[in-house]
N, C-alpha and C positions, 0 to 999 in steps of 0.2 A: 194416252194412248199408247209411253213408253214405251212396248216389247215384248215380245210372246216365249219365254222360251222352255215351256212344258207343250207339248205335243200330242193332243190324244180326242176323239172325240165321236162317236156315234151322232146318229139324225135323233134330232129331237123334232116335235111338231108340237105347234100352242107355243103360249107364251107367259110363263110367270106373269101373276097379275100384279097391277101397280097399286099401292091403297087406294085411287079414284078405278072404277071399272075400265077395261081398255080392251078392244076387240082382239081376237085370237088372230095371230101371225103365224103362217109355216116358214121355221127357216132351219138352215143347217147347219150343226156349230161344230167347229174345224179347232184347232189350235192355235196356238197361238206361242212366239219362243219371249220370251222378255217382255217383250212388246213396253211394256212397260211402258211402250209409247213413248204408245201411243205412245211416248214416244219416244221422243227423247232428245233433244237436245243440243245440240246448239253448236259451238261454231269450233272452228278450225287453224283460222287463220289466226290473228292477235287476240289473247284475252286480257280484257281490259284487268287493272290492280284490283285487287282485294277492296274494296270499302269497308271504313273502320266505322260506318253504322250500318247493322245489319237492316235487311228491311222486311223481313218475315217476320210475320207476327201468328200468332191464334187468335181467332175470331172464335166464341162461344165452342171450343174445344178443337176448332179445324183448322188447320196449318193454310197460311196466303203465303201469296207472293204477291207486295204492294196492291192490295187490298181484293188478291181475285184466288180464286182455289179451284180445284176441282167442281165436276158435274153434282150439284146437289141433289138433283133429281133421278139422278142413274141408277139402278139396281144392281150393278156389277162394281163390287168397289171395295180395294185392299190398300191398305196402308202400314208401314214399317220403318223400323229405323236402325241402327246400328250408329257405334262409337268407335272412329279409328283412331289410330298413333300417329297420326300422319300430321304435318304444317296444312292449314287449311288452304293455301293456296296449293299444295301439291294436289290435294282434292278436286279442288275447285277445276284446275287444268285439267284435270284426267276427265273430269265428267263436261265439263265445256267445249273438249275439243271433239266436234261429235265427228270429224273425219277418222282420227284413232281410233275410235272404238275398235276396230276391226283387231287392233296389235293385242286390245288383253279381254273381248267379248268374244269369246267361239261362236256365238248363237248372231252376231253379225256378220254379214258378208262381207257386206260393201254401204260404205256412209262416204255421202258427198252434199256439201253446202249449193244451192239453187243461186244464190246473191253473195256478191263480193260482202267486203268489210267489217267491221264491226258489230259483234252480235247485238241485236236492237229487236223490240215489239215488232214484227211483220217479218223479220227474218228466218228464210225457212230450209228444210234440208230431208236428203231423201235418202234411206237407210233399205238395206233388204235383210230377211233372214228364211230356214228354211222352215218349213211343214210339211213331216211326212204322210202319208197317205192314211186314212183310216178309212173303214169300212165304207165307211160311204164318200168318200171324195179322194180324188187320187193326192200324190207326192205332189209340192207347189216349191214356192217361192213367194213368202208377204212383202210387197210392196207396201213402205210405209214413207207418208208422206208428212211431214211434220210443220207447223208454224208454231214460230215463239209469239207467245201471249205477254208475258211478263219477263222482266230480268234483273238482278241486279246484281253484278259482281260479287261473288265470295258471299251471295248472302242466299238467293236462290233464286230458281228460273220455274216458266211452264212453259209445256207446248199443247199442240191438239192437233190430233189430224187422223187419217182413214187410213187402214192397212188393208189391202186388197190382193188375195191372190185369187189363181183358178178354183172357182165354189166354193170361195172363203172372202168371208167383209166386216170388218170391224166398221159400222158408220164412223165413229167417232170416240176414239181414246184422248183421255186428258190425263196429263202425268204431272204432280207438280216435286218438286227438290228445296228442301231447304237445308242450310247447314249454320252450324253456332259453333261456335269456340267454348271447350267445355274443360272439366279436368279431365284428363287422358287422351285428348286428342281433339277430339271434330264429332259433334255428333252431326246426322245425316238422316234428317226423316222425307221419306217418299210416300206420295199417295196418288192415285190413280183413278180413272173410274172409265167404262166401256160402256157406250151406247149401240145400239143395231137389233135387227129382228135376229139374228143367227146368238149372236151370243144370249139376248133375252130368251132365246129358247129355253135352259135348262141354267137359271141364273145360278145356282148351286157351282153346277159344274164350270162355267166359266168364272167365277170366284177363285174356286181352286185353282187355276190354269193361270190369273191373275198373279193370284199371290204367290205359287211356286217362281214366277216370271221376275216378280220384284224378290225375294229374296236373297232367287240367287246373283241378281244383279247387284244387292250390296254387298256379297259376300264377295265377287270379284274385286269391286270397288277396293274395297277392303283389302285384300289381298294385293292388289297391283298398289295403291296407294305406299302401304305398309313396304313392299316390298324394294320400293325406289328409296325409300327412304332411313331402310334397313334396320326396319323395327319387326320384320314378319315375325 
């Protein structure tokens, strides 16, 4: 459900059809900045070490995180990857500590952890960012509300959960991260997937609104990563 951070969108009515028949929905489809989510991620306080066995795998071409992935079923779903210069634990920190976001994601306001301690399965955290007004729905603020599904140190995390502003509602964004140790740095694949009648409205267009969201979230990544570490 990662993070919205392309912004743009007309009322769509109906609902792209799923391959089984599925009755027609009216909904309204809003933007979204990063979103990415849906979400995104995780903790603040200590990040546990690096583990020296990864535990992401591919499952018949689709990236897990011990043994669970994104929405299989979802019609809304981008995926990408990029390779930094960076230590993977420099990575790993920067996208772990999901109260930072705010120092190098422009497209977050504000991220704060729900539960003390230790990132762990049920740990959750609640992130905002903006959405400006388009024809049919005024300027907002997405409330995104996040739970970690999966996690495993230095190796990769998921979360899932709902972004909700004024006449804007993502039911359900699922973001997963993994990362490897490669030659030149850290590779970093992210994939994503968005469920809701608003986004099913014009599944094309919330695709794109997807994918510009995760791109430019690796490309930050990237950029802040590199940059601490004096490889930009």
């Amino acid at each position: 459900m990662s993070d919205l951070r392309a912004l743009t969108s007309p009322e769509h009515r109906g609902r792209s059809p799923r391959p089984a028949a599925v009755r027609r929905r009216t909904g309204r489809l809003l933007t979204l900045p990063a979103l990415a989510l849906a979400v995104a991620g995780l903790l603040g306080t200590s990040v546990p070490a690096v583990s020296a066995q990864p535990q992401s795998v591919r499952h018949n071409g689709s990236a897990e995180c011990r043994g669970e992935g994104v929405d299989p079923e979802a019609l809304v779903r981008h995926e990408s990857e990029i390779v930094i210069d960076a230590p993977l634990s420099t990575v790993w920190k920067l996208q772990s500590d999901v109260e930072r976001w705010p120092s190098w994601q422009a497209p977050v306001l504000t991220a704060d952890r729900l539960d003390p301690g230790r990132l762990e399965k049920g740990s959750r955290f609640r992130w905002t960012t903006p959405a400006p007004p388009t024809p049919t729905t005024p300027a907002t603020t997405l409330t995104i509300t996040s739970t970690v599904g999966r996690v495993e140190s230095g190796s990769c995390l998921l979360w899932r959960g709902p972004a909700v502003g004024e006449g804007v509602r993502i039911d359900e964004g699922v973001h997963l991260w993994t990362f490897e140790k490669v030659r030149g740095g850290v590779r970093v694949h992210t994939a994503e997937t968005w469920t809701g009648d608003q986004v099913e409205a014009d599944v094309a267009h919330s695709t794109r609104l997807l994918g510009e969201g995760l791109e430019a979230w690796l490309r930050d990544l990237k950029a802040t990563a590199e940059a601490r570490t004096g490889r930009s």
